[in-house]
C-alpha positions, 0 to 999 in steps of 0.5 A, spaced: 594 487 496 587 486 496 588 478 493 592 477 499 586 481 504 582 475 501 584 470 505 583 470 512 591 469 515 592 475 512 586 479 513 591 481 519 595 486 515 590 491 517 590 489 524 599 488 525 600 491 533 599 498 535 606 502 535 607 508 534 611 509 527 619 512 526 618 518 523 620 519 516 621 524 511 614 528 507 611 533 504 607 538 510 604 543 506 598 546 508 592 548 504 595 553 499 602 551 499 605 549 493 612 545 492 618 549 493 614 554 499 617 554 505 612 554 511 611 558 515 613 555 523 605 556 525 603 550 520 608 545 522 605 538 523 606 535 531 614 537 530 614 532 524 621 533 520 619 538 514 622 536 506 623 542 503 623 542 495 627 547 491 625 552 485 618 557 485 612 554 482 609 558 476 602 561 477 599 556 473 602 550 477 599 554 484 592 554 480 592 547 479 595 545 485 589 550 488 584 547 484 586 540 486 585 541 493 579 546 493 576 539 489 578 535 495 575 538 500 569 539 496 568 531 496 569 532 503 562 537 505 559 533 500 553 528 503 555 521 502 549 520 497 552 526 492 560 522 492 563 519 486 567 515 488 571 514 482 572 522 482 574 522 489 579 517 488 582 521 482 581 527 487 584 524 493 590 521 487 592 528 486 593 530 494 596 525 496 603 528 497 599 534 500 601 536 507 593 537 509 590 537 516 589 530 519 583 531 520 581 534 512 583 527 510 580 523 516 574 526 514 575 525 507 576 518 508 570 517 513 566 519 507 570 515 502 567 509 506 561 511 508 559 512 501 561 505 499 557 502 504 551 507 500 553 502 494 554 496 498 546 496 500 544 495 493 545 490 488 553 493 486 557 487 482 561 484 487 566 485 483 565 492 482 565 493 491 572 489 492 575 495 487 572 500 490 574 496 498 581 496 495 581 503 495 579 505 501 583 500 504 589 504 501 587 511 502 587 508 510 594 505 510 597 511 507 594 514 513 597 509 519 604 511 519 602 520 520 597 516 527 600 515 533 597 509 537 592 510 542 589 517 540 583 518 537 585 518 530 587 511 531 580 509 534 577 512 528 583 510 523 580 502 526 573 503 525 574 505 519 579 499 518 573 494 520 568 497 517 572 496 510 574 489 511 567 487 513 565 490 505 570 486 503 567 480 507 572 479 512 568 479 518 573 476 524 578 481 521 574 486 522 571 485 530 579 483 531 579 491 529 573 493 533 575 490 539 582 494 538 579 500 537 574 499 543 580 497 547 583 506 546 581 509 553 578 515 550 573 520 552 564 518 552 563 522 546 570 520 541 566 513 541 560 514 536 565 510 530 564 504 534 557 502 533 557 504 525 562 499 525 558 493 528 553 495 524 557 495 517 558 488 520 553 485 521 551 488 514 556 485 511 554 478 514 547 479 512 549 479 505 554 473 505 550 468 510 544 471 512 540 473 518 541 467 521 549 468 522 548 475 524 544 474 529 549 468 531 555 474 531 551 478 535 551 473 541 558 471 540 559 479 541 553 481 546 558 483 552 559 489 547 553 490 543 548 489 549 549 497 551 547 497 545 542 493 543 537 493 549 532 497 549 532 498 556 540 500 557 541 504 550 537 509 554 543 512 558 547 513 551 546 520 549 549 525 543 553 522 537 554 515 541 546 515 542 544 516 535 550 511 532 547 506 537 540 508 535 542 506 527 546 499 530 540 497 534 535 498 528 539 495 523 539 489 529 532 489 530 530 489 522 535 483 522 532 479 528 525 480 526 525 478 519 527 471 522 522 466 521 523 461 527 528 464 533 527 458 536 533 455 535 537 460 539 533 459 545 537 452 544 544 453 542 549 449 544 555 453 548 551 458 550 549 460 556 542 460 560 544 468 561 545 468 553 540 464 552 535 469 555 538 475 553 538 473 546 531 471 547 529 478 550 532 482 544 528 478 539 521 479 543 524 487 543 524 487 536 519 483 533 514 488 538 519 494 534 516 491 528 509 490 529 510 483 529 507 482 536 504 474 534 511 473 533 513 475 540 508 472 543 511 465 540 518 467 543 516 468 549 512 462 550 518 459 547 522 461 553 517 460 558 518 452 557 525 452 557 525 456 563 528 461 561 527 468 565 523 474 561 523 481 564 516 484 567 519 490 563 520 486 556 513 483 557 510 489 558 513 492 550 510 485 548 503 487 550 504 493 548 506 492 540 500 487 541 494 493 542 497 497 537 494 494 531 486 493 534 485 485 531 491 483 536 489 487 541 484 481 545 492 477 545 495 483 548 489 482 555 490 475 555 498 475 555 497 482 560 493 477 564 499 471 565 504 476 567 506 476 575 505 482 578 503 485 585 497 489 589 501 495 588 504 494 582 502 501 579 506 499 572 501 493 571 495 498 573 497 502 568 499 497 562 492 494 564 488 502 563 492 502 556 491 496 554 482 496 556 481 503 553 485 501 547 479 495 547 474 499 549 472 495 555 470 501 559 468 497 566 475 495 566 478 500 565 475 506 569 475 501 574 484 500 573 484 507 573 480 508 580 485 503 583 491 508 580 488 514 583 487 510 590 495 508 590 498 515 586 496 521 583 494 519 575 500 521 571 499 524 564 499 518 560 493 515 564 488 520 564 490 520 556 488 513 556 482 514 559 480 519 554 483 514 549 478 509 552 471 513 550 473 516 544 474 508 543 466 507 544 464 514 541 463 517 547 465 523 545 461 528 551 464 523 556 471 523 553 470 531 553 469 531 560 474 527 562 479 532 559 476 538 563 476 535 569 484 535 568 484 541 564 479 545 566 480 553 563 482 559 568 483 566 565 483 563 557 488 558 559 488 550 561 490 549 568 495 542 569 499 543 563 495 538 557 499 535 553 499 533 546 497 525 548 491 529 551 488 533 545 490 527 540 485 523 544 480 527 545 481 530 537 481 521 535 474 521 539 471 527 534 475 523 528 472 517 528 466 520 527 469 523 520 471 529 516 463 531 518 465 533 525 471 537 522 468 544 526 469 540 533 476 537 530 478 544 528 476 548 536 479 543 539 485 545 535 485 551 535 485 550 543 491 547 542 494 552 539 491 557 544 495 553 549 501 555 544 502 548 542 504 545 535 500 539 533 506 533 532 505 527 527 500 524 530 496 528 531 495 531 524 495 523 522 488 523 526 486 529 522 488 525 516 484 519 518 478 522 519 477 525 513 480 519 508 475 515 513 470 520 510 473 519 503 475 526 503 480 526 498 481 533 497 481 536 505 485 529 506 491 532 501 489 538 504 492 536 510 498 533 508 500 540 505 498 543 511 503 538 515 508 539 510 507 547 512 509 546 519 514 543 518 512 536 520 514 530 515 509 526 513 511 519 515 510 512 513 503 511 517 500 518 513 502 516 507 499 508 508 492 512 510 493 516 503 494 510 499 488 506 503 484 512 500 486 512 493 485 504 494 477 504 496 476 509 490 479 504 486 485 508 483 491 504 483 495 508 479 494 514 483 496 510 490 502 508 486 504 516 486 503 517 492 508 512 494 513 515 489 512 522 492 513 519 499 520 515 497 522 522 494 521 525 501 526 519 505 520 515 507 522 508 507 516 504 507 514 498 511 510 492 508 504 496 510 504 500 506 506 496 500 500 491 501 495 497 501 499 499 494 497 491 493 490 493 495 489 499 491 490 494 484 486 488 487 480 494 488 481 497 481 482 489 478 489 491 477 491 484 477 498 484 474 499 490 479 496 485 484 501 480 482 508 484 482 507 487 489 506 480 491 512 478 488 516 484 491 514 483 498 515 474 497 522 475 493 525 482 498 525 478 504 527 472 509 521 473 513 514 469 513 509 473 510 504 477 514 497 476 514 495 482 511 499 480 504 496 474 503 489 476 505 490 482 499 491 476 495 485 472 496 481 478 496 484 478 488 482 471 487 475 472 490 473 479 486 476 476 480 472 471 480 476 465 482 473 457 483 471 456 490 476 450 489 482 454 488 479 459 494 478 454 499 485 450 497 490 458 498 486 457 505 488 451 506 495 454 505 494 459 508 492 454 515 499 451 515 503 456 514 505 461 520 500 467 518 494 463 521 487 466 518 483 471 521 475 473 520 478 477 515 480 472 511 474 467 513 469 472 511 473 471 504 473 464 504 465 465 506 464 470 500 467 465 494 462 459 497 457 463 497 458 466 489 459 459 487 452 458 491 456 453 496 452 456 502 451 450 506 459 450 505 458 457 506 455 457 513 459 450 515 465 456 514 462 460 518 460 456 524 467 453 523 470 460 525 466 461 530 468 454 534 475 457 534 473 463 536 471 460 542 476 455 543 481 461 542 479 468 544 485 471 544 485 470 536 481 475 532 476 471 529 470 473 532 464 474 528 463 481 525 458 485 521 462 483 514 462 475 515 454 475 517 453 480 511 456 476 506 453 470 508 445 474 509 447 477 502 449 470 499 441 467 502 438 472 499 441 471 492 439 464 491 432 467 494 432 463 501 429 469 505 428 465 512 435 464 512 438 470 510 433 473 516 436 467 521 443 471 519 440 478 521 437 476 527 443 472 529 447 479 528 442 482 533 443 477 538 450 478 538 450 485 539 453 487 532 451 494 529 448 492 522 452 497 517 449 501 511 452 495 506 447 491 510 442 495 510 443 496 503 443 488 501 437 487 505 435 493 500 436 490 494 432 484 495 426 488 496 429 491 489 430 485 486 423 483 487 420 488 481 414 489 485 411 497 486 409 494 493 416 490 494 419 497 494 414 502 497 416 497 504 423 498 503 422 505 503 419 505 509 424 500 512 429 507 509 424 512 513 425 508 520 432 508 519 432 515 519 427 518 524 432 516 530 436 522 531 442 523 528 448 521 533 444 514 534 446 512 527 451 508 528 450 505 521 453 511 518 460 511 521 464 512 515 468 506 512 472 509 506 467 510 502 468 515 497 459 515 496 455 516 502 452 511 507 444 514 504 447 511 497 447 503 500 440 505 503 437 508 496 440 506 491 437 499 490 430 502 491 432 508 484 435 502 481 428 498 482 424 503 480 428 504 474 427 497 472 420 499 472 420 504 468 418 508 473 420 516 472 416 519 477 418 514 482 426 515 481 425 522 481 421 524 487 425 518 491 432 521 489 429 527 491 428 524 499 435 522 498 437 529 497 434 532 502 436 526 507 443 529 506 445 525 500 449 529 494 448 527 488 452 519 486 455 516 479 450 510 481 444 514 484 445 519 477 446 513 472 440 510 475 436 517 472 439 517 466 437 510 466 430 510 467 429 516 462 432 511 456 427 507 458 422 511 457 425 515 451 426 521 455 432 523 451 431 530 453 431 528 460 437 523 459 441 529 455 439 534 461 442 530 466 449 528 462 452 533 465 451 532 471 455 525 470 459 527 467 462 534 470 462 528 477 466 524 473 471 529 471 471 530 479 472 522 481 478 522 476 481 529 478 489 529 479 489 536 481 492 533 489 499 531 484 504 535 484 508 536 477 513 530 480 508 525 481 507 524 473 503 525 468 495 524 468 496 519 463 498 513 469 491 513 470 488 511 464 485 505 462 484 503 470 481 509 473 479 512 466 473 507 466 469 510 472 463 513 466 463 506 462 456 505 464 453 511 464 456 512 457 453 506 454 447 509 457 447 516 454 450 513 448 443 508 446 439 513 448 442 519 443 442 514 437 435 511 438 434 519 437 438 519 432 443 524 435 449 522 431 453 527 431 452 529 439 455 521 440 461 522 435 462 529 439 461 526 447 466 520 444 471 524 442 471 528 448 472 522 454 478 521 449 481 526 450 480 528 457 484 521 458 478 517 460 478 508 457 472 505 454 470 498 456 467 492 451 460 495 452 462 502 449 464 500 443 458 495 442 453 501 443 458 505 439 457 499 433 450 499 434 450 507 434 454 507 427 450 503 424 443 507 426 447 513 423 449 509 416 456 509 417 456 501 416 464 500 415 466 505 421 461 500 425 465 493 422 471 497 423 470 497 431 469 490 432 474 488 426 479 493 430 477 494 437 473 488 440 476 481 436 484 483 438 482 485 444 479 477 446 483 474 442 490 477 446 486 475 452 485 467 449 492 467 446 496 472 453 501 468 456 504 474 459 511 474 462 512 474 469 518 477 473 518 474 480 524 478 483 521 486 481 526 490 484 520 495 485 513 494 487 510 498 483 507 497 476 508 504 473 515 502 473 514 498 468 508 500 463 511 503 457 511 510 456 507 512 451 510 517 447 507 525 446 509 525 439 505 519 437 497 519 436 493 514 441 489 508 437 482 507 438 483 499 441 486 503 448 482 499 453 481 500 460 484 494 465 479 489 467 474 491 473 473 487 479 467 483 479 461 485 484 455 481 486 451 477 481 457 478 476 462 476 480 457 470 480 457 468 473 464 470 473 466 464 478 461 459 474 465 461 468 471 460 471 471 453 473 469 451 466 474 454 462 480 452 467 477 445 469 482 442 463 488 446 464 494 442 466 497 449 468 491 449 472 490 443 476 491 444 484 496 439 484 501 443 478 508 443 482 509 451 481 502 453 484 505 448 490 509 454 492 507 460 490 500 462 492 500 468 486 500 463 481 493 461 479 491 469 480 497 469 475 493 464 469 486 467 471 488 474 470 490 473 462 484 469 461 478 472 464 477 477 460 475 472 454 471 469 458 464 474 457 467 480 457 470 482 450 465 480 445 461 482 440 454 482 443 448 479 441 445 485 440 451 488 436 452 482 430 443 483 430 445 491 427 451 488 423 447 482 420 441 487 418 447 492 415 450 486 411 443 484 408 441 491 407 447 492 402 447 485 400 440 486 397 444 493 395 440 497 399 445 503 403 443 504 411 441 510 413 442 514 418 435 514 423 431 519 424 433 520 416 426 522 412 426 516 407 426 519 399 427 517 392 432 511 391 439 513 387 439 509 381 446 508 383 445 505 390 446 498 388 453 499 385 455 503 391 452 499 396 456 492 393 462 497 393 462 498 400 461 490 402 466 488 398 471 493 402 468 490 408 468 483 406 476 485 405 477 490 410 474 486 416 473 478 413 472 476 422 468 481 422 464 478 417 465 471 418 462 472 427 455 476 421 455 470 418 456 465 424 450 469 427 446 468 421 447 461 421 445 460 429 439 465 428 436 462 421 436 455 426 432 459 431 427 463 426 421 461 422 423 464 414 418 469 415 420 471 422 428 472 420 426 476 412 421 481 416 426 482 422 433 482 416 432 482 410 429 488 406 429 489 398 
């Protein structure tokens, strides 16, 4: 029957006339009766004639036939999630000639179908679905002759129809099926089957033509489907018949918006001016659904020029989706500016109140809010607007105020009702200050509660925003929990934040588990949060990560790209150090392509210039974007305090102090807020300049920052940063007083730091410990350790994981590396003590606690073993640890998957197994590259991919793929300087090698020197020899070091500095 179905004359089979069946002989059981038990009058079936079969059943053949049935109605209460299909085919095979309910085996076969649509979602072989497609389509033809016509079993049995033939592909058979069912005259709430069954269609035509053809059956069918799809009349839907028409118009929605150019429906031929605009209308609705208001606007403006007439209403939602996110908010007031309204329009007033307040512009917003009040009462929905308004601009007593007014307190209660709008506006006014101003947070919820009010979502999103924004992670997690707890489920917004959290404290593996976490509890994720996963690998140099979210997002899509995707990427190229050229052409790219660029993405293009000291270049950019900006105001590309800090930054690192202060005073004039990284560049300067009076003068620029009151500084508001602003204001000025070796200077500015408020950092910590190396304090440097160490055991802390989230294990080698640099301290300084055993110890413990070594831990430990005598182990680091690692960098040519069916990189990282014993080779994923690295890096860059073919801008797969220089550069970069046996470490190897080629062994430091052992000699050629065996790369890096340096060195200079004996 089903090779018959595949041809579409006979897709009618399905579909023949409705009439009523002759009635036939059958089985009419109910759910215990067996063959050969006659029933009894109350359970015969609609007067249908009864078959009645001789003889008794055994005992075992009642149970059998029990279980049968017991098994089929079980399949039946199961979600359509849990149902086996081949099970439930054999279940449904053993009842067939059972006489249950109609409504049993509807619903058995409602659930068949529904099931199958499950798997028709994924990627189910084709062959495998028509099995399956034949099936159900003979437990409904068994069904048809036990219908009469016209009833609601046959409306249903219809729907079930179409909803089969569209998972076979047969989509005019299946509207046919449709429109027969919608043509029964039943009751409104018996008519709910009829949009699932719409919506299984334009499924189906997805999957086997595309948007495109769906989108055109939604035309071809809009006198049906318009009740559904039109936001404005869905409303009067309720109950079942509201909820299915909920899930069509979101599976509709989803399908419209992911069209990159609707144009040409604007234009179609054969349809009509009238069809034309509501199908223009219904792609603006969606695209502003989806968040993807730019897109609207295009449409709009589309219709506009043909003529074609747009609701006042549907613009509305348009301007509304724009001032959702806040970079597109300045094109949501110049479209509410086009739209025709009149005097009296309270609606438009009101759209105006909204979108000003959600700006900012306070003026103009009280100023529609009064014309409000001149014509009407304000509603509830203006007064939080207007409270909305100043949390906007951190006027929080003024946001208080406005809420007192309306809801003034009378006997321990709010008078006029406050609603949940109005506590979230007035508790966003305190968030955006950060986790710090929790106190006034938790009084106003706890006002809230005294008005027996529960917090929804959104609030307790504002809450947990605020404390991520601190970068909060513990309070953050804590009120996920507390969510959780009220009953109220995270959604993909909170998760989203969660995961920008993790992102900024460089965790990508820890971000890659709160996305699990989330799928596990249904949240379907949309391209926001993928992206800030994407994010989390750039920030921790995740780079394959980087790329395989990329893919995910450019292969499970029709639609163009957003912005942010394509910003996260080129932020990736920037801090992997990436030539300006490859830079500059992704942005070129990018230009051309339909996610025009923001002041994000020229703040990038301003960054790279700058690391390639482009900064003439770097400048033209700016002025560029700031041209545009004046041609285009509605686009986001405003100057910043982001794009005017780099470009500060990038002149006073090439040391061009007038134009570093032309930039800040620019910064000033246009009103913009200097932020702490501001201040900390201009810091930094004074720092690098290695003058005691350079640094006396930063630290009272420090002093003046401080002495206004607190609520005046602005530069402190929280931006994710898991360190506090203080840190960006002293930490240049500790680490230019420990260049100087100036303990006394570290300390008692530190000491300032603290008592401005500034808990203790890794950076700030490790520039203590730094300082006492210098001036061999080692009791200092060994009294200060663990302060760094319990800090790092915190930063890394997975104590927020539940059980399901994995092991700690995913954390290592990215997020593991946050004690590289202070260990590589710590460890120079013990071994200079001669403090072996204290190394070998701490050593032993990071391992174990999950923590990675980056290039210049094993070389301090290299150094260190030789300073102990322990010459071979020494060889063996660099033989084992250190060669292998840079030659599979140089020789990587790593498989790319460019159709990942997951996002994530954990999905794909081999499991280490318990049972097997870690090597010491474990090395942590490669960081980002900051300032001055990320300078060198890009010079670096440039000259080892200058002469790749594969690399050249004109390589035909780099023409349509924008990861694909990011791909090249993230399997060589860390050959560039990074995995090498330093200059420092060959220079303690070749005094090692001399010392036993004169057969001399090396002893530890700090060893008293004694009488020689007569076997030295013998023991000391012994132990080259296995060296010259065990480790010969080793050796031959020695032996080339040797040749450079004899060069470079008179005879004298080299025998006293490595030769002895």
């Amino acid at each position: 029957m089903l090779d018959e179905l595949s041809h579409g004359e006979a897709a009618n089979l399905r579909l023949r006339k409705l009439k009523r069946p002759k009635p036939r002989a059958r089985l009419v059981r109910s759910p215990l009766t067996m063959p050969g038990q006659r029933r009894h009058a109350s359970h015969a079936s609609d007067g249908s004639p009864v078959l009645l079969l001789k003889g008794q059943p055994s005992i075992s053949d009642f149970s059998r036939h029990e279980h049968r049935i017991q098994r089929f109605q079980h399949i039946v209460q199961l979600p359509r999630s849990e149902v086996d299909l081949d099970h439930a085919w054999m279940a449904y095979q053993g009842i067939v000639e059972y006489d249950l309910p109609l409504t049993t085996k509807m619903s058995f076969a409602d659930k068949f179908v529904s099931a199958l649509e499950l798997m028709y979602r994924t990627k189910t072989p084709q062959a495998r679905l028509q099995e399956l497609g034949s099936r159900a389509d003979a437990i409904l033809n068994d069904l048809e002759p036990s219908i009469g016509p016209g009833t609601r079993f046959d409306q249903w049995r219809l729907c079930l129809v179409a909803r089969t033939l569209a998972l076979l592909g047969l989509h005019k058979a299946a509207a046919e099926a449709i429109l027969q069912a919608d043509a029964i005259p039943l009751e409104y709430q018996h008519r709910a089957g009829i949009p699932y069954a719409y919506e299984m269609v334009l499924t189906s035509l997805v999957r086997s033509g595309g948007n495109l053809r769906a989108v055109e059956f939604i035309g071809e069918n809009w006198e049906h489907l318009a009740t559904y799809l039109d936001f404005k009349s869905s409303a009067v839907h309720s109950g079942k018949h509201q909820r299915a028409g909920n899930s069509l118009r979101t599976t509709a929605s989803r399908i419209a918006a992911e069209i990159v150019n609707p144009a040409p429906f604007l234009e179609k031929e054969g349809w009509t001016p009238e069809l034309r605009e509501s199908i223009g209308c219904f792609f603006i609705q969606s695209l502003s659904h989806a968040l993807l208001g730019l897109d609207g606007r295009e449409v709009l403006v589309k219709m506009q020029q043909l003529h074609l007439r747009v609701p006042q209403h549907i613009q509305f939602m348009l301007a509304r989706s724009l001032a959702r996110r806040t970079t597109t908010v300045p094109a949501a007031i110049a479209l509410f500016k086009t739209i025709p309204h009149g005097e009296a329009d309270i609606p438009y007033k009101q759209l105006g109140l909204h979108l000003y307040g959600k700006q900012g512009a306070i003026d103009t917003a009280e100023e529609y809010f009064r014309s409000i009040t001149e014509l009407s009462a304000p509603s509830s929905e203006d007064i939080a607007s207007l409270i909305f308004a100043y949390a906007m601009v951190d006027n929080v007593k003024r946001a208080e105020e406005i809420f007192e007014e309306y809801f003034p307190l009378k006997d321990g209660k709010r008078c006029n009702s406050p609603g949940l709008t109005h506590y979230s506006a007035v508790i966003f006014s305190h968030a955006r200050k950060g986790g710090n101003n929790q106190p006034s947070i938790t009084r106003w919820l706890t006002d809230m509660a005294n008005e027996d009010m529960v917090p929804n979502e959104h609030i307790f999103t504002i809450v947990l925003n605020a404390f991520a924004a601190a970068g909060d992670l513990e309070s953050t997690m804590a009120v996920l929990e507390q969510m959780r707890e009220s009953g109220v489920r995270p959604n993909v917004v909170t998760y989203t934040i969660v995961i920008t959290l993790l992102a900024h404290r460089k965790d990508p593996m820890g971000a890659e588990a709160v996305f699990k976490r989330a799928l596990r509890e249904g949240v379907v994720p949309d391209d926001r949060m993928i992206v800030s996963v994407m994010n989390a690998h750039v920030e921790g140099g995740s780079w394959q990560g980087v790329i395989r979210a990329y893919d995910y997002v450019s292969s499970a899509r029709v639609t163009a790209l957003s912005l942010e995707v394509y910003n996260t990427l080129m932020k990736a190229y920037v801090l992997i150090g990436a030539p300006f050229n490859v830079v500059y052409k992704f942005f070129k790219r990018l230009e051309q392509s339909k996610a025009k660029p923001d002041q994000y993405t020229y703040s990038l293009l301003v960054q790279s210039a700058c690391d390639a000291g482009l900064l003439k270049i770097a400048a033209d950019i700016y002025y560029d974007m700031e041209q545009l900006y004046k041609d285009n105001p509605e686009r986001n590309l405003d100057a910043n305090v982001y794009i005017l800090t780099i470009l500060m930054a990038g002149f006073l690192q090439h040391g061009d102090k007038v134009k570093a202060k032309a930039v800040y005073d620019e910064m000033l004039e246009l009103g913009i807020q200097p932020s702490s990284i501001t201040f900390g560049v201009i810091l930094g300067a004074y720092g690098n300049e290695k003058s005691k009076a350079s640094l006396e003068i930063a630290e009272t620029f420090i002093k003046s920052l401080l002495a206004v009151p607190e609520e005046e500084r602005l530069w402190k508001k929280p931006k994710y940063d898991s360190e506090s602003a203080l840190h960006h204001l002293y930490a240049p000025v500790i680490t230019g007083y420990a260049r100087m070796k100036s303990p006394e200077d570290v300390e008692r500015v530190y000491q300032d730091m603290q008592d401005a408020g500034g808990p203790p950092s890794l950076g700030t910590l490790t520039a203590l410990m730094d300082v006492y190396r210098r001036t061999f304090n080692v009791d200092a440097v060994k009294e200060i350790w663990p302060q760094i160490y319990e800090l790092g055991i915190k930063t890394t802390s997975k104590d927020w994981m539940a059980p399901e989230d994995g092991p700690s294990e995913i954390t290592r080698g990215i997020r593991g590396n946050v004690l590289c640099v202070p260990l590589s301290i710590y460890i120079d300084a013990l071994s200079a003590a001669g403090e072996h055993d204290e190394i070998a110890a701490v050593w032993k413990d990071l391992r174990a606690r999950g923590f990675s070594f980056d290039s210049n831990n094993w070389n301090h430990l290299a150094v260190a073993l030789v300073r102990a005598g322990q010459v071979e182990r020494a060889f063996e680091v660099i033989e084992r640890v250190i060669i292998p690692y840079q030659t599979l960098s140089i020789n990587s040519n790593k498989a790319r998957d460019r159709n990942p069916t997951s996002p994530l990189l954990s999905d794909v990282l081999p499991e280490q197994n318990e049972d097997e014993e870690e090597e010491e080779d474990e090395v942590p994923g490669i960081k980002p590259w900051r300032g001055g690295d990320r300078v060198l890096k890009a010079k670096l860059a440039h000259r080892k991919t200058r002469f790749r073919e594969d690399f050249h801008p004109d390589y035909e797969d780099e023409q349509v793929d924008f990861a694909y220089h990011l791909h090249i550069l993230h399997q060589i970069s860390p050959a560039w300087a990074t995995w090498r046996a330093h200059n420092a470490t060959l220079s303690m190897l070749l005094i090692a090698y001399n010392h036993l080629n004169g057969g001399h062994l090396m002893k530890a430091t700090g060893t008293p020197e004694g009488e020689r052992d007569p076997s030295e000699g013998a023991t000391a050629r012994e132990m080259l020899n296995r060296i010259y065996t065990k480790y010969p790369k080793t050796v031959q890096q020695v032996l080339d070091y040797d040749a450079k340096v004899r060069q470079k060195m008179r005879s004298d200079h080299y025998n006293r500095y490595y030769v002895w004996g």
